[in-house]
C-alpha positions in Angstrom: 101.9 86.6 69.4 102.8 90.1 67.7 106.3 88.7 66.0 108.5 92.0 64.6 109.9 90.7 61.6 112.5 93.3 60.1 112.2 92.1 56.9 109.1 94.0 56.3 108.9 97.0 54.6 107.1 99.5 56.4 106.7 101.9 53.4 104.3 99.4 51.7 101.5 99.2 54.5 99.3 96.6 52.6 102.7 94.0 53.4 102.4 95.2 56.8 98.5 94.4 57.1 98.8 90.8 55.1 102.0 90.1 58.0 100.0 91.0 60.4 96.5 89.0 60.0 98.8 86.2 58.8 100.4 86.0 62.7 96.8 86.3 64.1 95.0 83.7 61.8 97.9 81.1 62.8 97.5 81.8 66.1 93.6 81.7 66.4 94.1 78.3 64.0 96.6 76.7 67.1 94.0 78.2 69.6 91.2 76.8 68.2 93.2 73.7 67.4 94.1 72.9 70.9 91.0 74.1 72.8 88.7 71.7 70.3 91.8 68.9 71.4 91.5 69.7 75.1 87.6 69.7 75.5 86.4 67.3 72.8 
């Protein structure tokens, strides 16, 4: 789930920090998404 995107600047750390927790919300959202689909 931890997607490198080059793109980034890694001199500004609060861009890195928004990247990251961006990545992990979408994939607790499709987690959540599909375990609620699979057992309800």
């Amino acid at each position: 789930s931890f997607m490198v995107n080059y793109e980034v600047r890694f001199d500004q750390p609060i861009n890195i920090l928004l990247f990251f927790f961006g990545h992990e919300m979408g994939d607790l959202i499709w987690y959540f998404a599909i375990s609620a689909f699979v057992y309800f």
